[in-house]
C-alpha positions in Angstrom: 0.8 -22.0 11.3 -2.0 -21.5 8.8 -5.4 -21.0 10.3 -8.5 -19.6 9.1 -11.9 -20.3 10.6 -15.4 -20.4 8.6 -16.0 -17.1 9.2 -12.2 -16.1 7.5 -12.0 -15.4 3.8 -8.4 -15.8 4.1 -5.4 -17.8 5.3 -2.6 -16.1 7.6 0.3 -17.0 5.7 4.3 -16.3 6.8 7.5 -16.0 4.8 10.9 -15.3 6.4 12.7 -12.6 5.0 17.0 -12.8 4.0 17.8 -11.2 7.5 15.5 -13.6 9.3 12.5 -11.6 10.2 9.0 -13.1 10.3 6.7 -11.8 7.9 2.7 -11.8 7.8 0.4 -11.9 4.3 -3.2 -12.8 4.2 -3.6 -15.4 1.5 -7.3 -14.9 -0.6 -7.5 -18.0 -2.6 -8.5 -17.3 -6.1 -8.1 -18.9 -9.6 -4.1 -20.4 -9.9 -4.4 -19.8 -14.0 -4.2 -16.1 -13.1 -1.4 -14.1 -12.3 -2.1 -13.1 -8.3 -2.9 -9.7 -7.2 -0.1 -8.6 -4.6 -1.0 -5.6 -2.7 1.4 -3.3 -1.1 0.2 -0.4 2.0 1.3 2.7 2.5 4.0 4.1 5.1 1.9 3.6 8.2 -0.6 1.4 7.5 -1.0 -3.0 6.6 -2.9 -5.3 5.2 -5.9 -4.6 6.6 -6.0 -1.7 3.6 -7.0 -4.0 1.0 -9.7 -6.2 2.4 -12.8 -4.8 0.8 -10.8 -4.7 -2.9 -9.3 -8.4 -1.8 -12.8 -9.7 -1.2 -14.4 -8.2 -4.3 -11.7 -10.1 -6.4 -10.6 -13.1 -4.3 -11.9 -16.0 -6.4 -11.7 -14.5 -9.9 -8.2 -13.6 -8.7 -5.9 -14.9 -6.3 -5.3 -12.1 -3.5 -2.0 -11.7 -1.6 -2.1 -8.6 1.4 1.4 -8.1 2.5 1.9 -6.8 6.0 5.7 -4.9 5.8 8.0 -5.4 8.7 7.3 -3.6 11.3 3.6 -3.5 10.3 0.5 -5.1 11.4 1.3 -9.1 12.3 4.8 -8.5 10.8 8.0 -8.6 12.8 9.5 -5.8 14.3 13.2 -4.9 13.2 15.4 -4.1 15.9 17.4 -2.3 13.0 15.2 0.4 12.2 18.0 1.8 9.3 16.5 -1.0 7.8 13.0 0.5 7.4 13.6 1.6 3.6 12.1 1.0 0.6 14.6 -1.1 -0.9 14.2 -3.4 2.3 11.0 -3.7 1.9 11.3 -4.7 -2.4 14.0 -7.4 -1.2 11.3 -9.1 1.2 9.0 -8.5 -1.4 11.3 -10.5 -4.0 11.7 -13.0 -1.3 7.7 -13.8 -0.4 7.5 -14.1 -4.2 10.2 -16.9 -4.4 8.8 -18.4 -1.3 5.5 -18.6 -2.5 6.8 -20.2 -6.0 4.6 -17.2 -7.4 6.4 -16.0 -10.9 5.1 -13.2 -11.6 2.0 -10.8 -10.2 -0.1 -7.6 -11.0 0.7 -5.2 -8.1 -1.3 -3.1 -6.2 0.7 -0.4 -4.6 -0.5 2.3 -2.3 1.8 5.2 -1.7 4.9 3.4 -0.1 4.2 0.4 -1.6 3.9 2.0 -4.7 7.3 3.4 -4.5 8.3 -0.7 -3.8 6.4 -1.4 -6.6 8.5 0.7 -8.8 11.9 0.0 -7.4 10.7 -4.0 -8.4 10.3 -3.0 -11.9 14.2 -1.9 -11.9 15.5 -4.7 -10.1 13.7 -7.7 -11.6 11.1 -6.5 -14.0 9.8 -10.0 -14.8 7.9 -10.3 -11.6 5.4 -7.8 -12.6 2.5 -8.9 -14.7 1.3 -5.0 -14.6 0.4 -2.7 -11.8 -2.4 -0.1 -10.3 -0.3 2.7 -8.3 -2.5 4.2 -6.1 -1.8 8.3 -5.5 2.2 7.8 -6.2 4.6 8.3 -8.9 8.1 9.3 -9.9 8.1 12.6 -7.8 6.9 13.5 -4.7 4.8 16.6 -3.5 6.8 18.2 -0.7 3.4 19.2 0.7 2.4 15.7 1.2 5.8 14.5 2.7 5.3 17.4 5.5 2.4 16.1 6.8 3.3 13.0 7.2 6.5 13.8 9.2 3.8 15.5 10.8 2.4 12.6 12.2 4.4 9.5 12.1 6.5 7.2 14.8 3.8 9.5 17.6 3.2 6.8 20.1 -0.2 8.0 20.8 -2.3 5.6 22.5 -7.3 6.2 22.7 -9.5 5.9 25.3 -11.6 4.5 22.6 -12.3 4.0 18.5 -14.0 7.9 18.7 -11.2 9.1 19.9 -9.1 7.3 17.5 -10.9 8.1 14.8 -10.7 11.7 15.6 -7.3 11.6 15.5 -7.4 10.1 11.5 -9.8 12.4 10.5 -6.9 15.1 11.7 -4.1 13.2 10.1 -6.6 12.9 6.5 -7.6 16.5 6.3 -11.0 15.5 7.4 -11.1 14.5 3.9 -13.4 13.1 2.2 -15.4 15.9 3.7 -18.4 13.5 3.1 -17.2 10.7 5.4 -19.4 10.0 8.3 -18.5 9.2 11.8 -18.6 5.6 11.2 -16.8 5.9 8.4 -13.7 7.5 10.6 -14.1 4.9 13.2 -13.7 2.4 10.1 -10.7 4.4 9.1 -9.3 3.9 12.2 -10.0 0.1 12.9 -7.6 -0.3 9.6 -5.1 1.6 11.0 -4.9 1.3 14.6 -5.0 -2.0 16.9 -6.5 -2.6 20.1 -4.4 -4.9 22.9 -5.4 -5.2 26.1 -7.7 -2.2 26.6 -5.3 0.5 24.9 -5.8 1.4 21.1 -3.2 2.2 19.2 -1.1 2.6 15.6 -0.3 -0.8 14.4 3.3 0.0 13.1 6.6 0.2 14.8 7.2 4.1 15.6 10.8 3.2 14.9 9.9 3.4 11.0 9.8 7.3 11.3 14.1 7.5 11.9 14.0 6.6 8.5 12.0 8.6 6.9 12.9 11.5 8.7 16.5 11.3 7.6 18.2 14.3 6.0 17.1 14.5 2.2 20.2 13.5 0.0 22.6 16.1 -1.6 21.4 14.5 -5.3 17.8 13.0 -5.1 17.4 9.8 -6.3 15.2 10.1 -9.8 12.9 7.3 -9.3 11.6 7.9 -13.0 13.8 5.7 -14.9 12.1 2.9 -12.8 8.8 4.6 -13.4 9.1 4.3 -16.8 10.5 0.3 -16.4 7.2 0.1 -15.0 5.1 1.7 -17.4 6.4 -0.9 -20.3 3.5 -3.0 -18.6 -0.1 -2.3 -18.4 -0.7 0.2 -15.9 -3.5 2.2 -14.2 -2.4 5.2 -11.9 -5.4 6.3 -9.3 -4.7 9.8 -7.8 -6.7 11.2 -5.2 -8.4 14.6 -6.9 -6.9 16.7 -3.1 -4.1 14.4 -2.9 -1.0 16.5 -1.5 1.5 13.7 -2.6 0.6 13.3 -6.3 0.1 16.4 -8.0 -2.2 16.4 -11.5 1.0 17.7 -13.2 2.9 14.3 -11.8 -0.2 12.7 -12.7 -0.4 14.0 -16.5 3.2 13.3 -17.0 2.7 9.5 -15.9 0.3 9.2 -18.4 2.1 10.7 -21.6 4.7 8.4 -20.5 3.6 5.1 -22.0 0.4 4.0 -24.5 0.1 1.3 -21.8 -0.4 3.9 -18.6 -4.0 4.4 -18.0 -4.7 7.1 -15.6 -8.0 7.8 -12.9 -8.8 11.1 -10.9 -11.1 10.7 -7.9 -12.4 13.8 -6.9 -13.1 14.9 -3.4 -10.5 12.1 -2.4 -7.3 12.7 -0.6 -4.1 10.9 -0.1 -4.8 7.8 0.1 -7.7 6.7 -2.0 -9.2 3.6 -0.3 -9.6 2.0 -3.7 -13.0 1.2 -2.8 -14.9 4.4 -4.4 -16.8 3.7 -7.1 -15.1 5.5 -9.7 -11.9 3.6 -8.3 -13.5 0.1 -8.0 -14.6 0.7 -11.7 -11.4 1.3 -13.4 -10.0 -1.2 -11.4 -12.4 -3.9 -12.4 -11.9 -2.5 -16.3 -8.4 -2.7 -15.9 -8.8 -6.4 -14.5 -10.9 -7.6 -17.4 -8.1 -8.3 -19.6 -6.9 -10.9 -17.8 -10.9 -12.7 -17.9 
């Protein structure tokens, strides 16, 4: 069922992915002559991520925020072995058919950067380009820790200051210049409230997962990096980022003429995408398609 009131700059949209699960979007309208923007969250978060970057382009661009299974509005799976990022490119592939949408310029934050990539090696003709936020090929084992650290906790707030408190741990505290409503904002994207009790908005279930034994031979996720980086590409890494390390991040670049790359300093894993330096290259990299 589509709604959106007057005060709604989007429509809830829904697709059904191959195994029969319901799956939630928000749906900015924006100019059909233009290849959408899709935008993909990170492990633990939804679409919720993206509204101040949908709302600065919604119009100009057409603005699709995925919620992954087990996310946000998103069913649950009772499988949880299916929580993997191949899973999640499939229903990606399949919102895309749904929507009759032939192609798109990605947005991919951390995990869905990783989707982002795997799309680019399984049908490469879907992607119009694509902005990776603080991700890439390889993976700093620093930045993996932590978030073992943290995910599928069932932790439930007395209240959006205690919540935020509990971000501000998982971030680092980082940016050190973010204010107490900022962490209480950092928090309403993350978290839910139901019924009195505040809690994460994801399925705990997604940490089995990713806390399964590392394979014997990693998988080398650069051969679809570099299937990505035939198209236009901008790569934003967080300046203290612990998952993308400015070595990863140089490398990316001297990949590909087309791979365009921005350091934000101060800024952890994930950037918000909403700094200035951030909005900026985005909105540079966006022009081409004016």
């Amino acid at each position: 069922m589509v709604r959106m009131p007057d005060a709604q700059p989007w429509i809830d949209r829904s697709w059904t992915s191959l195994d029969g699960l319901k799956l939630h979007y928000r749906d900015y309208p924006g100019n059909a002559e233009r290849p959408p923007l899709l935008c993909l969250h990170g492990l633990t978060r939804n679409a919720r991520d993206f509204a101040e970057l949908a709302l600065r382009h919604a119009g100009r661009f057409r603005v699709l925020a995925v919620d992954f299974r087990g996310r946000g509005e998103s069913d649950r799976d009772p499988d949880p072995s299916h929580y993997q990022p191949i899973t999640y490119a499939a229903d990606i592939l399949a919102l895309l058919d749904s929507a009759a949408i032939p192609r798109a310029i990605f947005v991919g934050t951390s995990l869905g950067g990783l989707v982002t990539m795997l799309i680019a090696g399984m049908q490469p003709q879907r992607i119009e380009a694509a902005i990776l936020n603080d991700v890439g090929p390889d993976l700093d084992p620093r930045g993996i820790a932590r978030i073992k650290g943290y995910v599928g906790q069932a932790l439930t707030f007395r209240d959006w200051d205690e919540a935020a408190d509990r971000v501000a741990d998982m971030n680092r505290h980082l940016p050190a210049g973010f204010t107490r409503r900022d962490w209480v904002r950092a928090a309403k994207r993350v978290c839910r409230e139901d019924n009195g009790a505040i809690g994460f908005d994801y399925d705990m279930a997604i940490a089995e997962a990713f806390n399964q034994p590392e394979p014997a031979q990693p998988f080398d996720m650069w051969p679809l990096f570099r299937a990505l980086a035939a198209k236009p590409l901008l790569v934003v890494r967080g300046g203290e980022s612990d998952l993308l390390t400015a070595q990863s991040a140089d490398a990316m670049r001297a990949s590909g003429e087309r791979v365009e790359l921005v350091t934000l300093p101060g800024v952890p894993h994930a950037p918000t995408l909403d700094e200035p330096a951030a909005a900026a290259a985005i909105d540079r990299f966006l022009a081409r398609w004016d």
